[in-house]
C-alpha positions as CSV (number, residue, x, y, z in Angstrom):
1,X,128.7,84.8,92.5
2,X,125.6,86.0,92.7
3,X,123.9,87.7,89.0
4,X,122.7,90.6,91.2
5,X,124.1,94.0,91.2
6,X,123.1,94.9,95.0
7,X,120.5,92.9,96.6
8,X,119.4,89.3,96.0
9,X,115.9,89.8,94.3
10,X,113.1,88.6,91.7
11,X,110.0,87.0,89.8
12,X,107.0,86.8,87.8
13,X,103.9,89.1,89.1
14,X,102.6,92.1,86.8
15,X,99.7,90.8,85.3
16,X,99.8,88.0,87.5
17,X,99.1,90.7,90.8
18,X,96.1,91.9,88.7
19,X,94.7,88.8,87.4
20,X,95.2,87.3,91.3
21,X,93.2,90.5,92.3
22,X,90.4,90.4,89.8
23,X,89.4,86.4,90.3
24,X,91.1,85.7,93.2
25,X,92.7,82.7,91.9
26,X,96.1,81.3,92.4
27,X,98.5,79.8,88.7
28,X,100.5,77.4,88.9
29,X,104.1,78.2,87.9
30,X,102.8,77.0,84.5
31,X,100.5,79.1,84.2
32,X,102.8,82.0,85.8
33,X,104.8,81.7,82.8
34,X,102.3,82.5,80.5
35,X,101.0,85.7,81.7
36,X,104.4,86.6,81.4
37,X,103.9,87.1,78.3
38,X,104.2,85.6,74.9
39,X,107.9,85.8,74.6
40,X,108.1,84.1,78.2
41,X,108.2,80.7,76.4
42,X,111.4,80.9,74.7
43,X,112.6,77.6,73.6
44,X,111.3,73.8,73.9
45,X,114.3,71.4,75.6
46,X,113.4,67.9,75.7
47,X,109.9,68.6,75.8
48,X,110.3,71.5,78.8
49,X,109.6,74.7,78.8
50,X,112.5,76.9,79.1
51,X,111.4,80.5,80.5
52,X,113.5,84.0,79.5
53,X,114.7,84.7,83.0
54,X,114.5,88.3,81.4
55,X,111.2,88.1,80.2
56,X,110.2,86.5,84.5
57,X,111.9,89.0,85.7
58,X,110.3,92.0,83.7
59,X,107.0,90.4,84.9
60,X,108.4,90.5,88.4
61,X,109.3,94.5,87.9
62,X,106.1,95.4,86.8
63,X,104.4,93.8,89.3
64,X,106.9,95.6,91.4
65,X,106.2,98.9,90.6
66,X,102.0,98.1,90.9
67,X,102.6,97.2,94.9
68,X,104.6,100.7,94.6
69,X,101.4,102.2,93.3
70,X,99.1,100.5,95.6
71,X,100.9,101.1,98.6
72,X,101.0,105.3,97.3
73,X,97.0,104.8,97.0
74,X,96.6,103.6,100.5
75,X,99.1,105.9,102.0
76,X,97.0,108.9,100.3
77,X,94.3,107.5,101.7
78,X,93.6,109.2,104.4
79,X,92.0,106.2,106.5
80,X,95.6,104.6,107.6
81,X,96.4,105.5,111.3
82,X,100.2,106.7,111.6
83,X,101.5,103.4,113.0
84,X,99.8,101.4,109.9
85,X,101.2,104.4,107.3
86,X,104.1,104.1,108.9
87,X,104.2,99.8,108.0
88,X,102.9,101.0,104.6
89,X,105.2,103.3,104.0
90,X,108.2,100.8,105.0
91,X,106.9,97.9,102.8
92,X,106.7,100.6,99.9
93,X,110.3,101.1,100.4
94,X,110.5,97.5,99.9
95,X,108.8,97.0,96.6
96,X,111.0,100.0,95.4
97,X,114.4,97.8,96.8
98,X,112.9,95.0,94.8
99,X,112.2,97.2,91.7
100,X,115.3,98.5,91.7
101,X,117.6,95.2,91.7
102,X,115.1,93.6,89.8
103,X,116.0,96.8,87.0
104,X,119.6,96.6,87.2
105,X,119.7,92.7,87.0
106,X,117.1,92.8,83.7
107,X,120.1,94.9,82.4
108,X,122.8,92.9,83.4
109,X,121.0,90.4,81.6
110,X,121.2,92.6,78.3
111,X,117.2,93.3,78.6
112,X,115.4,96.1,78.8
113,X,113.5,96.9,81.9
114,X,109.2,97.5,81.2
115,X,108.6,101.2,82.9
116,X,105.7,101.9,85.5
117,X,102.5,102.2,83.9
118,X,100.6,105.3,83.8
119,X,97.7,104.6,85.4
120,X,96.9,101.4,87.6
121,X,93.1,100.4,88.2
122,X,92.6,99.5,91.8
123,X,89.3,99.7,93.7
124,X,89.6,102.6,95.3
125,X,85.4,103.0,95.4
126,X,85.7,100.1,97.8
127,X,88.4,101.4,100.0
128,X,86.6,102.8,103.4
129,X,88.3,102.0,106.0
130,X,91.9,101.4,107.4
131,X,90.9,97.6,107.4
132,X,89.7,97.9,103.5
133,X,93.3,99.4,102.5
134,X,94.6,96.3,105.0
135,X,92.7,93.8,103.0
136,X,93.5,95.2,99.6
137,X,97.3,95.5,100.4
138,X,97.2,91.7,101.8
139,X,95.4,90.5,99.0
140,X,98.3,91.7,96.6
141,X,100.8,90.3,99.0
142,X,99.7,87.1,99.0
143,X,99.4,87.1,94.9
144,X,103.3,88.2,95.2
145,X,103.8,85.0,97.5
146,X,102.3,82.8,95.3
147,X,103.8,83.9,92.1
148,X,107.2,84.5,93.8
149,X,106.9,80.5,94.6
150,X,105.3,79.9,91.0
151,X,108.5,81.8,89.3
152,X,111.7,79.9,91.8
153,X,111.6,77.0,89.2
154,X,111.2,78.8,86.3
155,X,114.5,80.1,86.0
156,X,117.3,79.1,84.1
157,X,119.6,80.5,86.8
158,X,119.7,78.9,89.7
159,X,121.4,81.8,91.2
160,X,117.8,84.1,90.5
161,X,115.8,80.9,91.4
162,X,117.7,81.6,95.1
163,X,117.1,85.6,94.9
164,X,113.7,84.8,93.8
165,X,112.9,82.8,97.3
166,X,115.0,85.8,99.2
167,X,111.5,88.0,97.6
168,X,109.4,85.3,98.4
169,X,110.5,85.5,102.3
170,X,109.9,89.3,101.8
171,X,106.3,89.2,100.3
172,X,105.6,86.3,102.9
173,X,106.1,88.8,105.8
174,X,105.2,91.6,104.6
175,X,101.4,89.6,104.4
176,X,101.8,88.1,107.6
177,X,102.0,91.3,109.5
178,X,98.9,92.5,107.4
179,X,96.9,89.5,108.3
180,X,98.5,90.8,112.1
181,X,97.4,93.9,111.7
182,X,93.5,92.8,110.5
183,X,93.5,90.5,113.6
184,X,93.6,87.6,111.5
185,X,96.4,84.9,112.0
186,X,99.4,86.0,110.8
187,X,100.7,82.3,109.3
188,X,97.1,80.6,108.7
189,X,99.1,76.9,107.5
190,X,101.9,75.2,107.4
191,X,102.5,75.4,103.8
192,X,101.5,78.1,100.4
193,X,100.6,76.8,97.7
C-alpha cells in the first residue's frame, strides 16, 4: 500500500532549484541531502547515511511551491503566446498536484509541511522574450529532474523512492516539451545524470 494519500508523489528540490539556478551545477544525491537541510542527516547505520524522508520531502515541497511561483511569474509575463501560457499554465497545475500530495504525505508522516515563501528571487530583469521565460522554466525543470533522481535513493521508504520516480517522469516531460518548444531536442541523451 502505497504511503500516499492521493497521488504517487515526491523529493528533494527547494534550495536545490535555486542553488541549480544560480551556478548551474548538478549534486549528487549526497550532496542533495545536504541542502536539505541540517536535520536531513538523521542517523548514522553502518556507516550510511540515513535521510528523514520527512525532512526530503519538505525539501521537495518547497521546491514545489517555487516552480508554482515561477510558472505565476512567466504566466504574468506578458511575453507567453496563448498556446505556450496555456502549457505553462498546465505544468503549474502540476507542481500544485505535486505540492499538494507531497503536503498531505509530510503529514501522514507526522511532520509538518514548510509553507510558500513570501517572496522568491528570480531574474525577472532578464526575462524578454517568450524564449527567455522558456529557458528559465527549463532550466528549473531540469534542476527538478536531477534532484528528483538525486532523492529516489535517499529514502527510507521504498514506497516514496517509487512516487519519487513517478515526479521524476513528470519533471522529465514537462522539460522535454520546453526544450520542444525552444526548438531544441526534446531528449538530448540517452541517460540524466
Amino acid at each position: 500500500m502505497s504511503p500516499f494519500i492521493s497521488d504517487p508523489v515526491v523529493n528533494t528540490l527547494v534550495a536545490r532549484r535555486s542553488f541549480l539556478f544560480q551556478s548551474g551545477l548538478l549534486l549528487s544525491g549526497a550532496a542533495v541531502a545536504l541542502l536539505a537541510g541540517k536535520d536531513a542527516l538523521a542517523a548514522k547505520k553502518g556507516g550510511v547515511a540515513v535521510t528523514s524522508d520527512a525532512s526530503i520531502l519538505n525539501s521537495a515541497l518547497g521546491a514545489e511551491f517555487e516552480a508554482i511561483a515561477a510558472y505565476q511569474v512567466g504566466a504574468e509575463s506578458g511575453l507567453l503566446q496563448k498556446p505556450v501560457l496555456d502549457l505553462a499554465v498546465t505544468f503549474q497545475g502540476h507542481h500544485k498536484q505535486h505540492a499538494d500530495t507531497l503536503a498531505k504525505t509530510i503529514r501522514k508522516l507526522g511532520g509538518t509541511p514548510v509553507e510558500p515563501k513570501a517572496a522568491y528571487h528570480f531574474p525577472v530583469e532578464t526575462l524578454k522574450s517568450q524564449a527567455d521565460v522558456l529557458r528559465f522554466a527549463a532550466t528549473l525543470e531540469k534542476g527538478a529532474v536531477s534532484a528528483y533522481l538525486g532523492a529516489v535513493p535517499l529514502f527510507g521508504n521504498r514506497d516514496l523512492s517509487t512516487a519519487a520516480a513517478s515526479i521524476l517522469g513528470d519533471e522529465a516531460m514537462h522539460w522535454a516539451v520546453l526544450r520542444n518548444a525552444l526548438g531544441e531536442v526534446p531528449v538530448p541523451s540517452a541517460f540524466m545524470s
